[in-house]
Every structure is written in C-alpha cells, then in structure tokens.
N, C-alpha and C positions, 0 to 999 in steps of 0.2 A: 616606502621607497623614496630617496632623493631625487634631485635632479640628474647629480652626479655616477645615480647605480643606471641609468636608462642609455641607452646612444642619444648622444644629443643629434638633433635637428641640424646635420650641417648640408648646406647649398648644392657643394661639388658632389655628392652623393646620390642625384640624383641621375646622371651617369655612370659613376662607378660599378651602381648597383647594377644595371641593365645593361652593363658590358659584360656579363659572364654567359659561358655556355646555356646553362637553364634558363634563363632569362630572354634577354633580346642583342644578346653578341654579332650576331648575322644579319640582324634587321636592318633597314635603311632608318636611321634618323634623320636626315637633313636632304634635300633636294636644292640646288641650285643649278640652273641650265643644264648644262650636261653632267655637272659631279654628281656623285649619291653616296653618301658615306656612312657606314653602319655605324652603331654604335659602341663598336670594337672600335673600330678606328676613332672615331672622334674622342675619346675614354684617352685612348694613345696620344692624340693630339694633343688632347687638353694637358697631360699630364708632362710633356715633353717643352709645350708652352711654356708652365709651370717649372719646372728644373734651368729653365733657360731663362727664366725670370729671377729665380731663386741664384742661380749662378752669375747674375748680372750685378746682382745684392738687393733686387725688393725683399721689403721686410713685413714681417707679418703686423701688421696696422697701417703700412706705408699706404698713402691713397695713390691712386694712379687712375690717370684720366685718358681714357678711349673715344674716338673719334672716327666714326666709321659708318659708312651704310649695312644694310643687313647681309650679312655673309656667314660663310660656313668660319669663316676665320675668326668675325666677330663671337660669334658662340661659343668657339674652341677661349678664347681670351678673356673671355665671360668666367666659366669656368672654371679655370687655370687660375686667372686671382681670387677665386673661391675657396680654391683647394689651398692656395698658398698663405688666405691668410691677410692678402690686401685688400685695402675699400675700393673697390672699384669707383669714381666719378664718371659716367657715361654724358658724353657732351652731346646734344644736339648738333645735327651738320647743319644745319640751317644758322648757325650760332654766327651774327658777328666776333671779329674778332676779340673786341670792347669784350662781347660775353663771354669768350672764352676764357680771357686773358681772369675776369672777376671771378668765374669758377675755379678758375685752379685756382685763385689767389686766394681766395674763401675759406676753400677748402684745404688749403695747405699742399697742394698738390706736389708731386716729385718726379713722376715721370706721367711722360704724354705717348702713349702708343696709339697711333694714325694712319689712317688709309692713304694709300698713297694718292689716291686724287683729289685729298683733303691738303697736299704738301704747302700750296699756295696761300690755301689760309691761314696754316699754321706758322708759316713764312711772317706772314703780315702781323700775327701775333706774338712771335718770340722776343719782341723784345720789351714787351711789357709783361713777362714770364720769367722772373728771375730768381722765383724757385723753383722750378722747374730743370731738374739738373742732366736729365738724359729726355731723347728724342727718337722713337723705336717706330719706323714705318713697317707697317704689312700689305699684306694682298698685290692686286695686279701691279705691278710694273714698280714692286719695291725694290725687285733687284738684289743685290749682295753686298755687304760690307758690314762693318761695323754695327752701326745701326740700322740692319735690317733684322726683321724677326727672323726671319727664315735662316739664317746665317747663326744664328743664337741657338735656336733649334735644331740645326742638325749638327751641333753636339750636347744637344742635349739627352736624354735616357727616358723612357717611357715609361718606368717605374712609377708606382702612388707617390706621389710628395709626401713626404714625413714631416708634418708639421702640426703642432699641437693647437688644437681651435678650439674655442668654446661656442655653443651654438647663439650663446647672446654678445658675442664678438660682432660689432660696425661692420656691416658686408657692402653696403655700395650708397652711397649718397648724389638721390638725384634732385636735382635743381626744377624747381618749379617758380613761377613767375611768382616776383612780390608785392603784394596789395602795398607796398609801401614805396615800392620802386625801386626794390632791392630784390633778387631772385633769395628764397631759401633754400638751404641743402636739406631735404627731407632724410634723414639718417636711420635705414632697415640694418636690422641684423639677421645672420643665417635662419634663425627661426622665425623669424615674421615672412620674411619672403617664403622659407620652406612650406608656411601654414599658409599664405596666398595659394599656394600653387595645391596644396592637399586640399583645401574646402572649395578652389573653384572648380576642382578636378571630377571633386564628388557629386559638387552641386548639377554639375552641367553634363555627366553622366560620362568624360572622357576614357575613351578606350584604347587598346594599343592597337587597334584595326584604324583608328584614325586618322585621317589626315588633312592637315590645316594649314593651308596659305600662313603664311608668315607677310603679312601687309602692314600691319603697324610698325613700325620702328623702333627698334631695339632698346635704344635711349631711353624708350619710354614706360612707364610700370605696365600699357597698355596690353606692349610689343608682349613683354614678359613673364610679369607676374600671370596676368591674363590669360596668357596663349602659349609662348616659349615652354613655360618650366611644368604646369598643371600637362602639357601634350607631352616633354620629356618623362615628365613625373608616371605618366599612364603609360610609355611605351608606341606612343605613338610618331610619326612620320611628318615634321615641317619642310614647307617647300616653299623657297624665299624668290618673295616676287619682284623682281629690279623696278619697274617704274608702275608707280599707283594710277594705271590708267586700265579702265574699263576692258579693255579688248587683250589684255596682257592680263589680267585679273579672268577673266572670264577663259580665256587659252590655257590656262595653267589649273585652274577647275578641273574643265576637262581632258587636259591631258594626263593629271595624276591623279582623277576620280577622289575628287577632294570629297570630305564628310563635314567640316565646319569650313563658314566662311563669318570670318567676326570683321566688321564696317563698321566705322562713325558716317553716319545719316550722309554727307559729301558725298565721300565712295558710292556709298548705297545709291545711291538718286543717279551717279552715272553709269552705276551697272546695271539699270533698269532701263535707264534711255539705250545704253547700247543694246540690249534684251530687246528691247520696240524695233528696232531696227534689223537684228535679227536673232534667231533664237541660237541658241546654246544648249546641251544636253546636259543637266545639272541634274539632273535622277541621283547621282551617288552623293548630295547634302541629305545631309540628318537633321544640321541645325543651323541655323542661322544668327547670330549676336548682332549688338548694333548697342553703341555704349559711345561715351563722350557729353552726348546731345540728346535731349528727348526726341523721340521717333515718332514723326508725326503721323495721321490717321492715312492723309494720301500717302506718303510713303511705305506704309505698311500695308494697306490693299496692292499699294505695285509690284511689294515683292512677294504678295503672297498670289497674285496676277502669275508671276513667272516660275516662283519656285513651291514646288508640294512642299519643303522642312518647315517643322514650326520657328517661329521669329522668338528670341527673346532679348528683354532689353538689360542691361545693366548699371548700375549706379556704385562709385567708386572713387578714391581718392590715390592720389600718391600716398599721403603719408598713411593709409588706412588698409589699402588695398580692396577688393570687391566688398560693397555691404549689402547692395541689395540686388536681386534680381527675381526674373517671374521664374517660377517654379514649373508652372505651365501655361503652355502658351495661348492658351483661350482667353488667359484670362485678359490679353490684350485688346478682345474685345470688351469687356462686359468692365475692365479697369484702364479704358483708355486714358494717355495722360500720367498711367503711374511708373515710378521704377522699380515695382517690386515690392516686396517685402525680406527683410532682413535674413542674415544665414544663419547657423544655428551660433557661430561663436562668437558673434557681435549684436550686441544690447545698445537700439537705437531710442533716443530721448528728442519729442520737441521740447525749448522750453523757449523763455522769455526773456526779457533784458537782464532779470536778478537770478537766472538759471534755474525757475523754478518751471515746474511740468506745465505746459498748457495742457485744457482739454482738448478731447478727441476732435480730431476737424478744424482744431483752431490752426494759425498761421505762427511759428515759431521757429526758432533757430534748428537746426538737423544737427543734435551730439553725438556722438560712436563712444564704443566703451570695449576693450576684448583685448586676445591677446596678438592679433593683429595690426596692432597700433604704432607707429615709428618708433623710434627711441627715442626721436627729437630732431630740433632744427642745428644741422653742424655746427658751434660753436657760438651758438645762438641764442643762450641760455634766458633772456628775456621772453624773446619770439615764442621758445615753445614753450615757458609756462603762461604768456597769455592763449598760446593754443589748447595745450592740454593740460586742464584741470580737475584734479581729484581725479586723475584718470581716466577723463573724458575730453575726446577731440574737438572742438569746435569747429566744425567744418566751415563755416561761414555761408552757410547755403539755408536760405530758408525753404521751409517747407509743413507740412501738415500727414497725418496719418488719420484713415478711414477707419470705420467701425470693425472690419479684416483687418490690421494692421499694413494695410497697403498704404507705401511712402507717394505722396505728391510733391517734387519739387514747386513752390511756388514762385520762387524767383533768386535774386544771388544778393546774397547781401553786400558783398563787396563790389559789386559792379562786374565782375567777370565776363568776359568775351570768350563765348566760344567760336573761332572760328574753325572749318575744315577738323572740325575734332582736335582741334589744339588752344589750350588754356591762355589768354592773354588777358594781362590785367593792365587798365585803365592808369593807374597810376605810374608806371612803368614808361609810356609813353611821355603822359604828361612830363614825368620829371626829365627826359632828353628836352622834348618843344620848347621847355621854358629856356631853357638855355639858348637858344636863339634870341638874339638882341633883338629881332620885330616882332617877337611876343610876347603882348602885356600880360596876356592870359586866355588859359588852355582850357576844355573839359573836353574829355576821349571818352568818347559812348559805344559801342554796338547798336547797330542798324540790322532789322531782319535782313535779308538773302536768301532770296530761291535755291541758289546754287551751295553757297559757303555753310547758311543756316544763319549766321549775323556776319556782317564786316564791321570794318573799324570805322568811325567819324571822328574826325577831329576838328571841335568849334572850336576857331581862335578869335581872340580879339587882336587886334593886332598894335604896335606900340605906337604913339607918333610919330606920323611922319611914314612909318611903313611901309611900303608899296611889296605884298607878299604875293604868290602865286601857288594854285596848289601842289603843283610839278617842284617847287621849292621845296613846299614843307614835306612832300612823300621822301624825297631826295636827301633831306634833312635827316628824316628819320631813319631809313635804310642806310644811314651811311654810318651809323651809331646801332642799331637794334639789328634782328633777324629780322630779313624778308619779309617771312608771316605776321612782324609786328608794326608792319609801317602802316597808316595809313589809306583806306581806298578811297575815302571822301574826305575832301577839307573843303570848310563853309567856314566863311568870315562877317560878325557879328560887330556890332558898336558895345556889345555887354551882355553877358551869359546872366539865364536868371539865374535868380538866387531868393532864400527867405530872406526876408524882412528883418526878423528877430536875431539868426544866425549867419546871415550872409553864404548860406552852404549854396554851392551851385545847383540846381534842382536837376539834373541829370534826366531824371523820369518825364521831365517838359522836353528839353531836348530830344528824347531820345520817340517822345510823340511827336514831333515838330517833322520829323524825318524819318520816319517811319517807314516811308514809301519812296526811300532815296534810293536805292538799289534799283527800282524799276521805272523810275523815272530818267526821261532822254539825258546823258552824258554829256553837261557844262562843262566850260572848262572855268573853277573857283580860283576868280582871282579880284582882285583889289585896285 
C-alpha cells in the first residue's frame, strides 16, 4: 500500500473527527472564563474562519502570520488555516516590532491576522511590512468593518473547506531564536505535527476525561504540539489561563478539576511558593510535566510535598518535537538529573566532532533521527543542511546516555539561555549591543537564578572614551529585542577572556566569575 491509498495525516482533522454525534460533538473542548465551546461548535468556527479566509483570497501555501494570546479564537484560526491549506507563522507577543517585521519578511508573509490588544504593536510595525498586503484583527474589541475577522465570518458558511492537502504539505513555520543572530523559521508539515501530537498522546497516556490548563503559549511547539493537539487528538477539554500567575493557575485547577498541569520549572517554583502559603485541592491531577529546563531535586520534593500525581519531565525541540521523557516517574528518583529516554519513533545518537558514536557515558553531541523531524529551516537551505544530516538532527545540545539508555543533558553547545522556559541565544543579543557605538565588545552569558533558572549577563567592554550605564544598555536592548531578551545584568570589563591560541571569548570563565550574580545585593553597573 502507498502513501497515497491511506488518509493522509492532515492537522485540521483532528477536530473534524470529534465533531460528530459518536464521537465528542457535545463535549466541551475549550474553557476560557465564562465561554465553553464544544467541539461541535468550534469544528463550525474553525471551518467558517476558513471559508471567510478562503473568500478573502488566502491561498493554499500562502503563509499567514498570527499574533495573539491564548484564546478560543486563536485555536479556531489555528485550525482554519490547517484546513485551508496555509502555513501558519505564529508570532510571539512578546516580539519587538524589529522581530516581527524580520518574521514576516523571512517568511514571505501575506496577511497578519492580530488581537486586537496587539493593534499598537502592529501599528509600530507596519511599515517595515511591505509584504504584508491585508491586516485582519480578532477577538475583544475588534469591532466591525472591513478588516475585522468577525465581519468575514458571518458571511461565511460552516461547511468542510474543500480544499485538496497533502499530509507532507508546510503547516506552520515557527521562529526559534538563532545561534547566529538570526531567528530560524523551523518548517513542520501536517504530518510531523499530527505525529507530535499522536506519540505524545500515547506516551503520556492522554484521555478524553482530561483536562489541561492551557499555560504555555500557543506560539509555542510547547503550547501545542505538547498540550493543545495530543489533549484535542484524545478528546479531551483545555481551559486557557489569561495571566501565568500562581494563584490564577492554582484557581482554574480547581475550579475545572484539571488532570494535567504541564510547567517549565519558573511556573512550577511559584505554584509551590503559593502552595506554602496556602493549600489548594488538586486531588483531580493525574500527572504533572515540567519541560523547557531540567527539574531540579528541590523542586521536585516540593511538588511532590504538595501534589500526590507522579512528576514527569520532558526533553524536546521545535524542530523535532518531544524526544525524550520518563516513562515512569520513579524513575526520577533513582535517574535524577535525566530527561528520559527516547520514544519509540525517534532514534537518538551521541556522537563526536566527526559524527561518529561516542561510548556509553561519554559526553557528545544529542542527534534525533525519525519521522518527526522538520522539513527544514524556511528558506534556509544552508542552515538546515548544516542541521540536518543524512537525516539526522543536530540538536546542538550536548549530552551523554546511561547504561538504560537514559539521556543526560550535559550542557548546550551553543551557549543557550533558558530563561522562564523560553529559548534565548547569546548571539542574538550580542549582534544588537555591538551596534552601539560605546561597545567595543560583547559576550552575553546565562547566570543561574533561583526564580528564572538562568538570566541574561551581558559583559561589555566598553569603546574609548564611553561613559555607559547598565539602565542604558538594558534599554538599548529592549528597544530592539523582546522584553524576555534584554539583559538583567550588565558588568563592564577592560577585556573579556579569551584563549591565547584562538582569541574565542572563554564564556565558561565568565559565566564562573558570576555565577552568584543573581543573589548578590543589586548594584547599580555603571562606568
């Protein structure tokens, strides 16, 4: 049998299916404050979206870039250009304009459909957007006209979109930060994402009795792949929680007697301090995630302190989707430190500089191999064959595997920052700072953090003559980068080390040097 005798793996399908009588037509899919919308109705949304899309003239490859917090609407619009056939680009809200303006332009973008309390940024961005040839606001306070969604929509028809898809057709290209100082567009198609969503479904034992905070951000593979499509996929009930704050997180628990609650280690450490303070009835979790960051030993006695679900951790890419996680959660004892071991349709490789296998235990690059794997970096045809070779990812993440095949992250080969569960790469920064005329020169490290898990440092030296202040260079940065990628320490240096032989900045002295910058009394760095 071909590919072409089977139904292919397409995205929008996993609604369609679960809008019928037998199925789950009546159930609640989505929770937000007071809405609750079955999955009859959203099936109708999505598809109404879609026709009023279709009727606007997107066209099936057309990319279209969304800008939104987590909503019922964002979901319906998710899957409406699934069905219809365009690549979705999901923008971070946190995105300078700089960054939005370089995603669409990347990516080729055509239309920008945005929340309406995002109007101001996109204001500030339009006019370095000029490909971008239509502007479609939704949700609260989009109002009527023209370029409103809603206004598109109700003449639109609720009917299946009729539109011919292949399951290895571009479905959405998301932008991850670049070791180069360039973001890349990581390019899934319907069936990588479909397969995200089917083995972490299986693996993590997703039911349609379930129900799962929606906390991560949609933007994100995390929001998604992860949580969104494996809880839609199973028939299960998400309920989106407006602000990532402990006592809002913990209220929405238990008031929809949630079953999963999936955290990056940040969350977790504050849903635990507010826990100390006072308790919550969380009887109805089953299981508990925690992914982004490795999950350290005190924070996993503190939630296993507050909650009976067993904990498990997960290890993961944009462009790969889930590769490792515990299977069970004891073994978080007895394999502290690891993230798992691999799932059944991804073949994980250490190797060495010339990609050959290290032994067991040794320290090596972390490869992925499956049918999981992106299709590639948008338009980037360099990038992703030094990523992916002979069919294997290069994650850039070092690490080592045990005599069980349990993966240990050992450290990041690129320098990566995780802060607050969100990816920032060092080099990204750097290439804004330089462009400041009082800096001679940059290195941007991660510093541990109690709270974050690492924040950002940024050593400068500074030019002749320079009189710089750190309130400058954060200011600097934020006025160019997202929020999350500015700066939280700036220290100024007469000369960053470096080797002798190569002149490379030695980061890993740095980033000893300061080590204990996060809890030490707050200077104000200046020159």
């Amino acid at each position: 049998m071909t590919t072409h005798d089977r139904s292919p793996l397409l995205l929008g399908d996993l609604v369609r299916r679960n809008a019928v009588p037998e199925r789950f037509r009546d159930k609640v899919a989505l929770v937000h404050g007071n809405r609750r919308v079955t999955y009859g109705e959203l099936n109708r949304r999505v598809n109404r979206i879609g026709h009023a899309l279709l009727g606007a003239g997107v066209t099936r490859g057309e990319r279209v870039a969304v800008l939104g917090r987590n909503s019922i609407e964002y979901v319906a619009i998710y899957f409406a250009l699934a069905k219809i056939g365009a690549v979705m680009v999901p923008l971070n809200f946190r995105y300078h304009p700089v960054e939005i303006a370089y995603a669409t332009t990347q990516s080729g973008t055509s239309w920008l459909l945005h929340e309406a309390a995002f109007a101001e940024l996109v204001a500030a961005a339009r006019p370095e957007l000029p490909g971008v040839k239509r502007f479609v606001v939704f949700g609260e306070g989009a109002g009527e006209g023209a370029d409103a969604l809603a206004s598109l929509e109700a003449r639109a028809t609720d009917d299946e979109p009729r539109v011919h898809l292949d399951e290895d057709d571009a479905r959405i290209i998301m932008y991850t930060s670049g070791t180069t100082g360039f973001p890349k567009g990581a390019t899934l198609s319907h069936r990588q994402q479909y397969l995200h969503a089917l083995v972490y479904a299986h693996e993590v034992g997703m039911r349609s009795t379930d129900v799962a905070l929606l906390i991560y951000p949609l933007f994100h593979a995390g929001g998604t792949d992860c949580l969104l499509l494996p809880l839609l996929l199973a028939g299960g009930t998400g309920v989106m929680v407006d602000r990532v704050e402990a006592d809002d997180i913990l209220a929405a628990a238990v008031r929809e007697r949630a079953t999963f609650l999936f955290c990056v280690p940040t969350v977790w450490r504050r849903i635990m301090r507010a826990l100390d303070e006072h308790l919550a009835d969380l009887t109805s979790l089953r299981l508990c995630i925690s992914a982004s960051d490795t999950i350290s030993a005190e924070l996993l006695h503190a939630i296993k302190k507050h909650v009976a679900a067993p904990v498990i951790q997960i290890y993961g890419l944009t462009e790969a989707g889930v590769i490792t996680h515990f299977l069970r959660p004891e073994h978080h004892e007895t394999k502290l430190g690891s993230v798992g071991q691999p799932h059944p349709l991804v073949d994980v490789r250490i190797v060495d500089e010339e990609g050959a296998d290290v032994p067991r235990g040794q320290v090596g690059e972390v490869i992925v191999k499956g049918p999981t794997i992106m299709l590639g970096y948008w338009d980037m045809p360099a990038k992703t064959a030094d990523t992916v070779r002979d069919g294997w990812l290069h994650t850039g993440d070092l690490g080592r595997v045990d005599d069980e095949g349990f993966l240990y992250l050992m450290g990041r080969a690129k320098d990566l920052i995780i802060s607050g569960g969100e990816n920032i790469y060092p080099a990204e920064i750097e290439r804004v700072l330089r462009e400041h005329s009082g800096v001679r020169d940059v290195a941007v490290v991660g510093v541990p953090d109690p709270e974050w898990s690492e924040s950002v440092l940024a050593v400068i030296v500074p030019a002749e003559d320079a009189r710089l202040t750190e309130a400058e260079i954060i200011d600097f940065v934020r006025d160019r980068l997202a929020g999350f990628k500015k700066p939280r320490f700036v220290r100024f240096v007469d000369a960053l080390p470096a080797t002798s032989a190569t002149g490379k900045v030695q980061k890993a002295e740095l980033r000893q040097q300061f080590a204990d910058l996060a809890t030490r009394p707050r200077t104000k760095g200046s020159l």
